[in-house]
ZAVOBA-325425 format. One line per field, with one value per residue (C-alpha): residue number from 1; x, y, z; chain. Coordinates in nm, 4 decimals, always signed. Layout:
BEGIN
nr NUM,...
X X,...
Y Y,...
Z Z,...
kette A,...
# end
This chain:
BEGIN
nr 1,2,3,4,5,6,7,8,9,10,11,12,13,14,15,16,17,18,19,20,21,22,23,24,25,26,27,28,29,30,31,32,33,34,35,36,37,38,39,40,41,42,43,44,45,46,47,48,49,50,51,52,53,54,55,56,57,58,59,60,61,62,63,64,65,66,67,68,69,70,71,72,73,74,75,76,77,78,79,80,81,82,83,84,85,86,87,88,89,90,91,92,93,94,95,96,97,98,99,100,101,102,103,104,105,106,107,108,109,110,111,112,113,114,115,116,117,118,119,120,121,122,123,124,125,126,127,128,129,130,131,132,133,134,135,136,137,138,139,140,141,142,143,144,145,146,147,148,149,150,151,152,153,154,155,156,157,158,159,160,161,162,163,164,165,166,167,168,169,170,171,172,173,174,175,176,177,178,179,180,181,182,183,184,185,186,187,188,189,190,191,192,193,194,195,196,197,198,199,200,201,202,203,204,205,206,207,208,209,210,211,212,213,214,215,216,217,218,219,220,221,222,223,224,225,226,227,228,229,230,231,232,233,234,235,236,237,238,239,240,241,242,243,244,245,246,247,248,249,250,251,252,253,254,255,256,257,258,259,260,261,262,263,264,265,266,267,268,269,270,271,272,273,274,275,276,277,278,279,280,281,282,283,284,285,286,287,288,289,290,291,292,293,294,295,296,297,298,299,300,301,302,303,304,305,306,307,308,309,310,311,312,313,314,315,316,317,318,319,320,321,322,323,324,325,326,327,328,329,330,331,332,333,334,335,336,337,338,339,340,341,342,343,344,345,346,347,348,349,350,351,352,353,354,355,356,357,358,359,360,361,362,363,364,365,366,367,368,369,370,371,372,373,374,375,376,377,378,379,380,381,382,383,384,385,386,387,388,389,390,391,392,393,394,395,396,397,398,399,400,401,402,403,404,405,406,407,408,409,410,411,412,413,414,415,416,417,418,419,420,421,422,423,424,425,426,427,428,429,430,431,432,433,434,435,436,437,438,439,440,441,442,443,444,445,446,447,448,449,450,451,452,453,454,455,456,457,458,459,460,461,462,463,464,465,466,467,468,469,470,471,472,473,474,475,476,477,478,479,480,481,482,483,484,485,486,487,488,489,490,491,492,493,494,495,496,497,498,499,500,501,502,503,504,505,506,507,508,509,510,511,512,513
X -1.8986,-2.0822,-1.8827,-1.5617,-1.5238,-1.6296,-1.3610,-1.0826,-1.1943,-1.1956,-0.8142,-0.6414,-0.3985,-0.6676,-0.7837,-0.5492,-0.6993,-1.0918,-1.0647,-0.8941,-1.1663,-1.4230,-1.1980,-1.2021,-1.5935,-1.6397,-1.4310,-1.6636,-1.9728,-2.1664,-2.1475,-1.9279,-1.6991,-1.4721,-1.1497,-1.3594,-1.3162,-1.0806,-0.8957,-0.6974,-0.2885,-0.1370,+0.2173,+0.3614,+0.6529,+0.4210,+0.3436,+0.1897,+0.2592,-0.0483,+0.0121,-0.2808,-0.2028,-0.4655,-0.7647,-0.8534,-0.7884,-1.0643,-1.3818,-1.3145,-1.5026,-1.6477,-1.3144,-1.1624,-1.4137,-1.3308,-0.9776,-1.0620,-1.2645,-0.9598,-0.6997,-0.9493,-0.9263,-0.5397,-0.5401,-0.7729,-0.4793,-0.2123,-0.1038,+0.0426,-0.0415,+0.1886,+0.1280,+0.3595,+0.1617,+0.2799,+0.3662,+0.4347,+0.6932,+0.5181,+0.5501,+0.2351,-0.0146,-0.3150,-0.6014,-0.4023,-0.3193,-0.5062,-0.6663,-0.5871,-0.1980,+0.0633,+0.1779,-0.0980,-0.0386,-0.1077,-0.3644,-0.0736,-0.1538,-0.5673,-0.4187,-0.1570,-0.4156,-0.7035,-0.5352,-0.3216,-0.6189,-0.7773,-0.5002,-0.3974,-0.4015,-0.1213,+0.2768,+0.3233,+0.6219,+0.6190,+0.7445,+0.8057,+0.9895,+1.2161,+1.4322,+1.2913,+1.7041,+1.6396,+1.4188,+1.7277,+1.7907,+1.4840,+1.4336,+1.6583,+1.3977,+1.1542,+0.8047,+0.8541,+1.1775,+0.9424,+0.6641,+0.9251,+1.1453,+1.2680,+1.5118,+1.6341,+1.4307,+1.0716,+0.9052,+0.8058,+0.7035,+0.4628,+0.3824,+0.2740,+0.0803,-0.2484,-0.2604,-0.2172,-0.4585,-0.6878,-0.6291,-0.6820,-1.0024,-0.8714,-0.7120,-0.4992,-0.1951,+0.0165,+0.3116,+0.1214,+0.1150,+0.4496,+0.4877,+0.3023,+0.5456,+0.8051,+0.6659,+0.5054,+0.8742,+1.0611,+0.8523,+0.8735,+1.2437,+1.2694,+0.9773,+1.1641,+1.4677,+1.3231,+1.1273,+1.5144,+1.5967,+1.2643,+1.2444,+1.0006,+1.1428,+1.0516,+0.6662,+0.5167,+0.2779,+0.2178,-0.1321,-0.1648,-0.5027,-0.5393,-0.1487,-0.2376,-0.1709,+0.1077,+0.2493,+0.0579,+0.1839,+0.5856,+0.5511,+0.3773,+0.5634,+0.8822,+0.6974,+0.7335,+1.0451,+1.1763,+0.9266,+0.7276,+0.4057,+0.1676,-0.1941,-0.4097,-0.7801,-1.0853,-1.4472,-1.5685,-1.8980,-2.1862,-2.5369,-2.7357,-2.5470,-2.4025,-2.0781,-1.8085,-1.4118,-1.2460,-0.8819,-0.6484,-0.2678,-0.2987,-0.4023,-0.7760,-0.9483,-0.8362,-1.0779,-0.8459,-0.9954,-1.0053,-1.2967,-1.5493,-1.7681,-2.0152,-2.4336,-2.5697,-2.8402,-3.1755,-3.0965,-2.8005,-3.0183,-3.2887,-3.0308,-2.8738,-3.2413,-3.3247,-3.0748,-3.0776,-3.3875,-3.3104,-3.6173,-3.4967,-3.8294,-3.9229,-3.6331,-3.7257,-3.6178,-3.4643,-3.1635,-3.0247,-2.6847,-2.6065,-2.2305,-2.1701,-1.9356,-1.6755,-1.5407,-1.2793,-1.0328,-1.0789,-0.7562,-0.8373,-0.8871,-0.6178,-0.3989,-0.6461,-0.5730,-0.4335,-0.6223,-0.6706,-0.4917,-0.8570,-1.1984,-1.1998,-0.9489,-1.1946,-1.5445,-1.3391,-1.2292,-1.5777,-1.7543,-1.7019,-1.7551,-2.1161,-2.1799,-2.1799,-2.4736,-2.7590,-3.0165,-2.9261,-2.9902,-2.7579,-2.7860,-2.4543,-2.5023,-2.2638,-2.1569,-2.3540,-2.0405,-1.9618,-2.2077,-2.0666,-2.0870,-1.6974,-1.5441,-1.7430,-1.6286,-1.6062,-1.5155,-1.6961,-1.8974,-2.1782,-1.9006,-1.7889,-2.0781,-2.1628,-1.7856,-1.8405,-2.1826,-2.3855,-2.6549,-2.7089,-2.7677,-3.1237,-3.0357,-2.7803,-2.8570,-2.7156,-2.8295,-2.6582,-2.5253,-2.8033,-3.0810,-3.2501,-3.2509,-3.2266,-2.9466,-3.0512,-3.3575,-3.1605,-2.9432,-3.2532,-3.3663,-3.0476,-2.9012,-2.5507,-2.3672,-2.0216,-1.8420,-1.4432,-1.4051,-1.7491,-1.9225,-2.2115,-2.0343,-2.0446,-2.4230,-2.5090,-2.3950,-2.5735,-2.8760,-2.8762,-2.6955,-2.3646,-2.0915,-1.7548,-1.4796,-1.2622,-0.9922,-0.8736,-1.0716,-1.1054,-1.3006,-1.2313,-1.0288,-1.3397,-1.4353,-1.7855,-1.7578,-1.6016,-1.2210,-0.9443,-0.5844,-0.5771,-0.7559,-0.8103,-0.9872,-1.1604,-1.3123,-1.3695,-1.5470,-1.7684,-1.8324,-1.9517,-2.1672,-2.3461,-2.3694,-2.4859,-2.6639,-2.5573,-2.5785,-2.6660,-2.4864,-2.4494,-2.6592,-2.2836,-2.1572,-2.4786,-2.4772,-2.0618,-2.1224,-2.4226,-2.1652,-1.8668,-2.1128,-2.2431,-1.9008,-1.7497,-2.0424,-2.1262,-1.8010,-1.5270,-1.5781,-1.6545,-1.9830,-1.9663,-2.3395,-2.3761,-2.0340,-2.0366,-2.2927,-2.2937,-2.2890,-2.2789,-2.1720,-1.8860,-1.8071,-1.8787,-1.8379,-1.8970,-2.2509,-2.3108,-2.5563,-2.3243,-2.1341,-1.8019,-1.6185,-1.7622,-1.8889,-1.4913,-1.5069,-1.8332,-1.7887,-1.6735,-1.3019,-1.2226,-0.9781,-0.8383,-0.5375,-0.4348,-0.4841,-0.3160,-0.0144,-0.0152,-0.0663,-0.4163,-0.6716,-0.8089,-1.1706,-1.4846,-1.5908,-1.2594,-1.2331,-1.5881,-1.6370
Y +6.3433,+6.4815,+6.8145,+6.7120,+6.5541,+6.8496,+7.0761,+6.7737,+6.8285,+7.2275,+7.2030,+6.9360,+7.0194,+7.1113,+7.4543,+7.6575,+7.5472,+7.5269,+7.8941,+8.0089,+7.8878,+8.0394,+8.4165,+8.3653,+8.2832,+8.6036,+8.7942,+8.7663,+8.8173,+9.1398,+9.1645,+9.4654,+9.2592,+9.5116,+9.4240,+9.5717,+9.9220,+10.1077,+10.4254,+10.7094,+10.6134,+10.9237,+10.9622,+11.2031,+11.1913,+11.1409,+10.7668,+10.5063,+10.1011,+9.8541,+9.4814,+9.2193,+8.8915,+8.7269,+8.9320,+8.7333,+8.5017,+8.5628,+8.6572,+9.0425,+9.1141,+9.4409,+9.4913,+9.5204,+9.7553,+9.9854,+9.9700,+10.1355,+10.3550,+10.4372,+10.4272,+10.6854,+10.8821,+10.9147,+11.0149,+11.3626,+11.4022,+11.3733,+11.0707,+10.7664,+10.4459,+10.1454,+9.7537,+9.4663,+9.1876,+8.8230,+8.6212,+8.2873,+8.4695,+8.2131,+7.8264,+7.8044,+8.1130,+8.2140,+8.1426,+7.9078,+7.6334,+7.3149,+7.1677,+6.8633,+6.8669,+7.1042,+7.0359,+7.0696,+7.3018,+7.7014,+7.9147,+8.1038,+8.2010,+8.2880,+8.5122,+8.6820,+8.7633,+8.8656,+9.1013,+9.2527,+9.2723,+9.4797,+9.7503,+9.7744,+10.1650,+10.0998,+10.1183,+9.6931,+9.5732,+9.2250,+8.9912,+8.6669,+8.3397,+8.3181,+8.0298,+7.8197,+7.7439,+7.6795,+7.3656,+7.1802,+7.3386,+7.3711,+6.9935,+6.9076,+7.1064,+6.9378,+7.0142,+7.2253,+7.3799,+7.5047,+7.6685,+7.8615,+7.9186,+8.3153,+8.4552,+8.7932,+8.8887,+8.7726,+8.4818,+8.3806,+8.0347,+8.2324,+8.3981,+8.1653,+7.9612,+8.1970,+8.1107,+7.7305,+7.7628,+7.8812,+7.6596,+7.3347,+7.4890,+7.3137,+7.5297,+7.2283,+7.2414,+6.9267,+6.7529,+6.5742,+6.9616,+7.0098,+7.0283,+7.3412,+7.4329,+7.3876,+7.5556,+7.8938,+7.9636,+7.9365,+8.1784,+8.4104,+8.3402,+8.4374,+8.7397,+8.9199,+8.8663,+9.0739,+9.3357,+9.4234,+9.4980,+9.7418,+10.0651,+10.0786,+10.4397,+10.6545,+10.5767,+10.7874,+10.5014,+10.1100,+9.9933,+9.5726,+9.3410,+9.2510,+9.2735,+8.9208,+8.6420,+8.5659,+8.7321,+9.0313,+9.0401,+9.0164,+9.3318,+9.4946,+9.4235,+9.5130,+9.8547,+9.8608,+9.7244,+10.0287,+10.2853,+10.3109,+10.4888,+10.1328,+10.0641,+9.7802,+9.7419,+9.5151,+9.4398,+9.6108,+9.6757,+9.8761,+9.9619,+9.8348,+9.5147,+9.6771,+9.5949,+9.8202,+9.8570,+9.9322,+10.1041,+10.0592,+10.1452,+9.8488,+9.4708,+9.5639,+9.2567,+9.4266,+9.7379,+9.9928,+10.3181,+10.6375,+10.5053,+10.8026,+10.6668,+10.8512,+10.7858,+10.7744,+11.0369,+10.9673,+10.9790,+10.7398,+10.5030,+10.4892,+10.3881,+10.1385,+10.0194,+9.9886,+9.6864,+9.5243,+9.6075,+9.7144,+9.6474,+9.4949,+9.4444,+9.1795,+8.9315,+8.6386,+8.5363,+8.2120,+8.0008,+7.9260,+7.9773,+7.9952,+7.9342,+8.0684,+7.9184,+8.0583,+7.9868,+7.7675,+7.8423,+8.2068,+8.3328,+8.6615,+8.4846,+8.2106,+8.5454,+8.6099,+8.2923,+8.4058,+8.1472,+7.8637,+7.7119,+7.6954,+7.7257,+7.3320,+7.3764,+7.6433,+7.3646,+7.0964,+7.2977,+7.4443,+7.0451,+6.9352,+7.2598,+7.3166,+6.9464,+7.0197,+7.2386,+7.0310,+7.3330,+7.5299,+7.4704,+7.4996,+7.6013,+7.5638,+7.8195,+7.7274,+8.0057,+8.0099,+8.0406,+7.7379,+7.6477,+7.9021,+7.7730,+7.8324,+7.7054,+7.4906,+7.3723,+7.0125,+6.9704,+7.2326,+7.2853,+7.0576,+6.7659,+6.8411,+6.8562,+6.4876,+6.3827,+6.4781,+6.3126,+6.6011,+6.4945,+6.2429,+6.5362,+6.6481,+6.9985,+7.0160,+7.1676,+7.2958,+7.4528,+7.3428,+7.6247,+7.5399,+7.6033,+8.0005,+8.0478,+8.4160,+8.5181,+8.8157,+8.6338,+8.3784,+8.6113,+8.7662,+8.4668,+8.3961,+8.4899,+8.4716,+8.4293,+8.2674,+8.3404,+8.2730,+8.6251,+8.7374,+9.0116,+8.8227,+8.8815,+9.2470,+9.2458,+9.0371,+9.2971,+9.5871,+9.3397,+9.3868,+9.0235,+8.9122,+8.7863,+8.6392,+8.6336,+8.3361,+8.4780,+8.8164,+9.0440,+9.4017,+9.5133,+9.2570,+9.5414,+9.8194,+9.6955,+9.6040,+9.2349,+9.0135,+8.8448,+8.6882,+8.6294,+8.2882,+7.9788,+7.9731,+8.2811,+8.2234,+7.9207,+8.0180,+8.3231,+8.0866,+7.8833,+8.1193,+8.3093,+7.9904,+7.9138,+8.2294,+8.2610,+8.6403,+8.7555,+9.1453,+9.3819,+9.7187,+10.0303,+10.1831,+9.8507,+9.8410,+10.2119,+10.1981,+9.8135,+10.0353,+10.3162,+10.1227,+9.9495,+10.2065,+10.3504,+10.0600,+10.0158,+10.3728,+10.5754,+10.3533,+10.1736,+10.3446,+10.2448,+10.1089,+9.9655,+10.2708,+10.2207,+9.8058,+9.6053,+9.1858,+9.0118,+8.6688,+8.4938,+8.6876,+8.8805,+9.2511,+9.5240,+9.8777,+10.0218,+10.1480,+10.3726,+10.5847,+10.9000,+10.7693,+11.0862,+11.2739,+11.0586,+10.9845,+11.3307,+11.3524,+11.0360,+10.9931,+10.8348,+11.1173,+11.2583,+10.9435,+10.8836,+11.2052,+11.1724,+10.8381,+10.9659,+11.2510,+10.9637,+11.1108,+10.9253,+10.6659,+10.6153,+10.7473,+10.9998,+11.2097,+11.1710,+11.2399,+11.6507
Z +12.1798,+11.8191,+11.9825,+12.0401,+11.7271,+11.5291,+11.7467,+11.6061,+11.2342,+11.3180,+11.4697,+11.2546,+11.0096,+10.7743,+10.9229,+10.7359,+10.3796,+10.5408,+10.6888,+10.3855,+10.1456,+10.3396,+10.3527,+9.9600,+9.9420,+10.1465,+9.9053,+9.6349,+9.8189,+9.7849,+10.1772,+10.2586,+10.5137,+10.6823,+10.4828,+10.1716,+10.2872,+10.2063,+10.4411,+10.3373,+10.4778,+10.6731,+10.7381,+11.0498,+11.2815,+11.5578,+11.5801,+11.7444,+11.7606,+11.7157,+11.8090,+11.8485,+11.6934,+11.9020,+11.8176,+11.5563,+11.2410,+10.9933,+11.1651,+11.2706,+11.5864,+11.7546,+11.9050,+11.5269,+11.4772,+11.7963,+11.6727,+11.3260,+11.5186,+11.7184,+11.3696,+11.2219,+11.6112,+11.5481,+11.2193,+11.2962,+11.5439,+11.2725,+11.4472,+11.2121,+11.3504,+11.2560,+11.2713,+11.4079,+11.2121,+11.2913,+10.9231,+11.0533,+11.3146,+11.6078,+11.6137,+11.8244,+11.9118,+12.1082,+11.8164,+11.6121,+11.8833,+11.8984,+12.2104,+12.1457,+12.0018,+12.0632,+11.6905,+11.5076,+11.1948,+11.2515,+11.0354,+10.9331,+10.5616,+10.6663,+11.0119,+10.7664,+10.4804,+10.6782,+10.8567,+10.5982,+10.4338,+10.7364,+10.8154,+10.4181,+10.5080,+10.7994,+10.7659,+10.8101,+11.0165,+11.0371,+11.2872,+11.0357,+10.9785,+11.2559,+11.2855,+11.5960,+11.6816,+12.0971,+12.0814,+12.1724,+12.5160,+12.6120,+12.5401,+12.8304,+13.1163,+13.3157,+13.3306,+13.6142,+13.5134,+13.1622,+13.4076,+13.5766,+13.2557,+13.2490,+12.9599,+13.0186,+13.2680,+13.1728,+13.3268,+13.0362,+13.1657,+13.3504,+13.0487,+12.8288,+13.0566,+12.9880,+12.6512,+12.7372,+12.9571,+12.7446,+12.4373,+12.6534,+12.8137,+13.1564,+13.4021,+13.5758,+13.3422,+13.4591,+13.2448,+12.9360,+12.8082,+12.8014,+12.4312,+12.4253,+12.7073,+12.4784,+12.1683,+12.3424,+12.5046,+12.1942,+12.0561,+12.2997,+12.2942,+11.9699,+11.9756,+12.2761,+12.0514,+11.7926,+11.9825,+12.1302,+11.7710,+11.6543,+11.7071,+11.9623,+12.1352,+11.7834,+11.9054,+12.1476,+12.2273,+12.2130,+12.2090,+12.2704,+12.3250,+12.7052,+12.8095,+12.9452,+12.6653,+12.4647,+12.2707,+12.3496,+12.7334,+12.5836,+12.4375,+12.7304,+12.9684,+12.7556,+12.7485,+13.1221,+13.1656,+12.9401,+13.0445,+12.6987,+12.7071,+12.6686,+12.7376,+12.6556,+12.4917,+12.5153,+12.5666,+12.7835,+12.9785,+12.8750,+13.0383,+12.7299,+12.7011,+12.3758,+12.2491,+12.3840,+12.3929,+12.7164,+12.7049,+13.0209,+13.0967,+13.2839,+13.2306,+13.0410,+13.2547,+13.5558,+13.4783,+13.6352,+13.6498,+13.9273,+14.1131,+14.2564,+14.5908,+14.6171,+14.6053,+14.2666,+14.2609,+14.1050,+13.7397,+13.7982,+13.9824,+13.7236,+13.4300,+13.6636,+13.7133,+13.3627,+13.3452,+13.6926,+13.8864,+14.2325,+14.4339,+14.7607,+14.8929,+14.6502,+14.8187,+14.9824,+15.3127,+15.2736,+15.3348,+15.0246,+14.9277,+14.5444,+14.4142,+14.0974,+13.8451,+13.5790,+13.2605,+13.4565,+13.1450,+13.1236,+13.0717,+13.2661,+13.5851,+13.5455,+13.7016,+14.0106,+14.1532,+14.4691,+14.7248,+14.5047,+14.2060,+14.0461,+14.0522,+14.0890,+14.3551,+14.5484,+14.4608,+14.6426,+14.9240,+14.9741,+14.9579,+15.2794,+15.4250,+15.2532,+15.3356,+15.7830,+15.7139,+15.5232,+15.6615,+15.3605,+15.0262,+14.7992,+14.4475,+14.1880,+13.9156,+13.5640,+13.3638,+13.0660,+12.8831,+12.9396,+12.6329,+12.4114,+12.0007,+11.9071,+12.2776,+12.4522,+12.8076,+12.8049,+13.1589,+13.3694,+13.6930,+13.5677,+13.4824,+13.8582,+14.0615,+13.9014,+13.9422,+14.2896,+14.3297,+14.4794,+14.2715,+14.6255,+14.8311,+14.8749,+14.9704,+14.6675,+14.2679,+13.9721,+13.7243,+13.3950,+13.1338,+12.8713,+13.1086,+13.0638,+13.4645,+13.5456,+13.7230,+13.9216,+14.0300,+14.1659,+14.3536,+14.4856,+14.6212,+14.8091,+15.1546,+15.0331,+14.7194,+14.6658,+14.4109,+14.2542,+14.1021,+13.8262,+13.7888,+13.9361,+14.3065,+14.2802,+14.1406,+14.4641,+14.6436,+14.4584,+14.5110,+14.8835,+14.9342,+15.0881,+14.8695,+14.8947,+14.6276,+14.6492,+14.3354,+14.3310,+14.0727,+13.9923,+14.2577,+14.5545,+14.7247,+14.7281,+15.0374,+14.9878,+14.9049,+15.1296,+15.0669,+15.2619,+15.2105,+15.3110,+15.3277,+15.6403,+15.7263,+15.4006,+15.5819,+15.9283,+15.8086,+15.5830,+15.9067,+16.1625,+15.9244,+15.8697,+16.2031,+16.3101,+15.9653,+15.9727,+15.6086,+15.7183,+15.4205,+15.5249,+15.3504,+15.2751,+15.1451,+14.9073,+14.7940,+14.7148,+14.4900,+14.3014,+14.2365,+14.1232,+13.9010,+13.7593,+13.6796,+13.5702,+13.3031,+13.1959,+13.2398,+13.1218,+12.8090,+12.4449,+12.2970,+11.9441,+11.8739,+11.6351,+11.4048,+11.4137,+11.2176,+11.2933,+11.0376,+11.1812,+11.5349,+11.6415,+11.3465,+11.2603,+11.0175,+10.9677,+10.9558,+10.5688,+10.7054,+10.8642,+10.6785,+10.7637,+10.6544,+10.9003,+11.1626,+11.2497,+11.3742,+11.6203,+11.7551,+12.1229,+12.0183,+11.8766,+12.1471,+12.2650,+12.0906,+12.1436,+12.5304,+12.5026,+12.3924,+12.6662,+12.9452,+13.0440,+13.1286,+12.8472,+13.0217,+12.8163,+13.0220,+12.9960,+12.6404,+12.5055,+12.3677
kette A,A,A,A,A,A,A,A,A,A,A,A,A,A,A,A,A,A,A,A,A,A,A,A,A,A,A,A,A,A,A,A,A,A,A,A,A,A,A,A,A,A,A,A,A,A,A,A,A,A,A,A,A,A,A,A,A,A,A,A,A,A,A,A,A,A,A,A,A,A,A,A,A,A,A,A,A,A,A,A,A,A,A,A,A,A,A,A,A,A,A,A,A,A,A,A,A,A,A,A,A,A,A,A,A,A,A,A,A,A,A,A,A,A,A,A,A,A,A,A,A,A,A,A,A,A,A,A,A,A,A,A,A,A,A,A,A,A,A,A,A,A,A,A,A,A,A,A,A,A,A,A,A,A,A,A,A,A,A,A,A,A,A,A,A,A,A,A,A,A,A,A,A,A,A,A,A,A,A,A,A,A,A,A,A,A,A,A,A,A,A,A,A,A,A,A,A,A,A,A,A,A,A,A,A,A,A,A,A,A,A,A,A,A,A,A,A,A,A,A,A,A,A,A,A,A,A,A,A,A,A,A,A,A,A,A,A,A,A,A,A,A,A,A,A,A,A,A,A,A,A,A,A,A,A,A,A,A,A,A,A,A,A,A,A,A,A,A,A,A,A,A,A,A,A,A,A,A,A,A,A,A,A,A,A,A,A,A,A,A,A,A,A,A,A,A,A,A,A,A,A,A,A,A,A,A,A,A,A,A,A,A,A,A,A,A,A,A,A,A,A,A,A,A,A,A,A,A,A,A,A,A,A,A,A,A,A,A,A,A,A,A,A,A,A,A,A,A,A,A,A,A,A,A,A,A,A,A,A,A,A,A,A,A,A,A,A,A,A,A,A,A,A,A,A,A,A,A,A,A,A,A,A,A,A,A,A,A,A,A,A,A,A,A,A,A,A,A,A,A,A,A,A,A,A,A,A,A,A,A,A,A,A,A,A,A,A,A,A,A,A,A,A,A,A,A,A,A,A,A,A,A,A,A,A,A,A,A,A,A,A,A,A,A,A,A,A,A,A,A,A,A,A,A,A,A,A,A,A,A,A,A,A,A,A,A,A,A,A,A,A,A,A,A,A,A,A,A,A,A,A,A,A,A,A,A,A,A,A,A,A,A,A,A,A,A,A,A,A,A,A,A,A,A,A,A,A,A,A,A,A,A,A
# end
């Protein structure tokens, strides 16, 4: 309750003026905050386009700091890099929108300073004060008629329904959201209005956040609609847990990268054991079955639902299925994101499992977001794992234990985890394994999940522990240790944008040297 009614005071119409103060306080702190450095401006005919409106409002992050890292890249290339930067050019957007009212005022004036503040050395082109003229047509749809809405080619009902998703924090979207509906379409009414009017073809590339939510996904897809050179960035994974910056010509959550199978030879294995320890002989032989939850708002999986409309969609369908065998114990596993400081899940997998009463079931658990339960010993400890689409399926497997993926993901199609295309042989696969209680993984199956792993975590994303410095819960700046002059130069970004703009590959490994 004490939560929800802090989230109301930190969305009403007052979060402009609160978030602005505390930019201004920051200002005139000795604290060198990123937007206190200044970069040297370079102009050249070769050029690349920067959009991210939804990266953030005030509080830079380790991804703003892999993006100067990749600004600074470009310009040892001779490569200008340009900004669309939104001034007020959205009615409703990805960070500013409220959870609870689609007309709640945005952060306009904080977004617009901050990050005018942060790319000061950049050519500006902003996208800014459109006239929201279509309300009144749009007015006249239905809910459904909104969800399928498409304007010159772009489903942009589809579209826009990420970033609802993920302002609400509930993946079931039904008709008392409409408003937002209405408000995310008209912007991206007017947006791909105005990207049909910039110059787009004079850049070589276009570099967005995620290509999944609005309005970053307009402009990629425009990009592929008109094949434009575009790739996307974002977090991405790293060995040491450090933070990192994945770049992808395709959807960044998807992780899509030129995957090697092959067994990981000693040295591999040993850095791969320094994070999740692969020991097989300490499991137990037991029969319980652990179901692990998501972030059921999580805007990168809200695409991956292929069987089920949700993650509460897949808990309800497996209930009565879990409840015809009470030999097994099941364990429900939250996603400790759920509990996260900025956007905490009010209705999750806990909410659910007492909605649904399991609690009355001897053989039935959960373990609840805020409790320190270790994840890999709980996988250990299991005979099968069932998950919607995390990470935490593909570690089971590594782990020497079966797993099935109820939402498509990045690497449901490598084989080594188990996934169906339907319900029903999602089910009767679920069934006779039980009944047989066959949960036998194959050596091959094992080695291959321990190989993409590896890959996906020590080949793909750029390390940036060394350049960022936190200052504070999910905000960074540069490290004023470093020589930035010349560490630009030696570290591994260097090549990137360069490589980016010849359509090579944007992994780290081929771009380190």
């Amino acid at each position: 309750m004490l939560d929800r009614l802090k989230q109301k005071i930190i969305y009403s119409n007052l979060r402009d003026n609160i978030i602005f103060i505390r930019y201004i306080i920051k200002k005139n702190l000795k604290n060198k905050y990123l937007w206190k450095y200044e970069f040297r401006k370079l102009e050249s005919n070769d050029k690349i386009l920067l959009f991210f409106p939804s990266m953030s409002i005030d509080k830079p992050s380790f991804l703003n700091i892999g993006v100067r890292s990749f600004i600074e890249s470009a310009k040892i290339n001779n490569i200008q890099c340009d900004l669309v930067l939104c001034n007020s050019g959205l009615e409703i957007c990805h960070l500013g929108g409220s959870p609870f009212s689609a007309s709640t005022k945005m952060p306009c004036r904080t977004c617009y300073k901050v990050n005018k503040s942060l790319f000061s050395d950049l050519k500006i082109i902003e996208f800014s004060d459109f006239k929201l003229n279509h309300l009144g047509n749009l007015s006249d749809l239905d809910f459904d008629e909104l969800k399928n809405f498409e304007y010159k080619g772009y489903k942009l009902g589809e579209l826009v329904t990420t970033s609802i998703v993920w302002i609400i924090r509930n993946a079931k979207i039904n008709k008392e959201h409409r408003d937002y509906y209405l408000k995310f379409i008209n912007s991206g009414i007017n947006f791909i209005n105005y990207l049909e009017n910039l110059d787009i073809e004079s850049y070589s590339s276009v570099l967005v956040f995620n290509g999944i939510i609005f309005p970053e996904n307009i402009l990629f897809e425009y990009c592929k609609k008109n094949n434009i050179n575009v790739a996307t960035f974002e977090s991405g994974f790293n060995l040491n847990n450090f933070p990192a910056i994945e770049f992808n010509y395709e959807t960044t959550s998807n992780h899509n990268f030129e995957f090697n199978n092959y067994k990981l030879d000693e040295k591999e294995l040993d850095l791969l054991n320094r994070r999740i320890s692969l020991n097989r002989s300490l499991h137990k032989v037991s029969k319980q079955i652990v179901i692990y939850g998501n972030v059921s708002w999580d805007t990168s999986q809200f695409s991956s639902h292929t069987l089920f409309d949700s993650m509460f969609d897949w808990l309800d369908f497996l209930t009565p299925i879990l409840k015809d065998f009470p030999d097994y114990n099941f364990i429900y596993k939250t996603h400790p994101g759920e509990n996260r400081p900025i956007k905490k899940t009010w209705f999750g997998l806990s909410e659910w499992y007492e909605l649904n009463n399991l609690n009355n079931y001897s053989n039935f658990k959960v373990i609840k977001s805020t409790e320190n339960i270790d994840t890999y010993e709980t996988i250990k400890q299991s005979c099968l794992s069932l998950v919607y689409n995390s990470t935490v399926g593909l570690e089971s497997v590594m782990l020497g234990v079966k797993s099935l993926a109820a939402a498509k993901t990045h690497y449901t199609d490598k084989g080594f985890v188990s996934y169906f295309e339907n319900k029903n042989d999602y089910e009767k696969y679920l069934r006779t394994m039980l009944e047989l209680g066959d949960f036998k993984v194959k050596e091959e199956s094992i080695n291959q999940a321990q190989s993409y792993y590896f890959q996906l975590f020590n080949n793909i994303a750029f390390d940036l522990s060394n350049l960022g410095l936190k200052i504070s819960e999910n905000e960074f700046t540069l490290n004023s240790n470093l020589d930035l002059s010349s560490y630009f130069y030696e570290q591994e970004m260097k090549n990137l944008p360069k490589n980016f703009k010849q359509r090579k590959p944007l992994s780290r490994i081929f771009n380190t040297g």
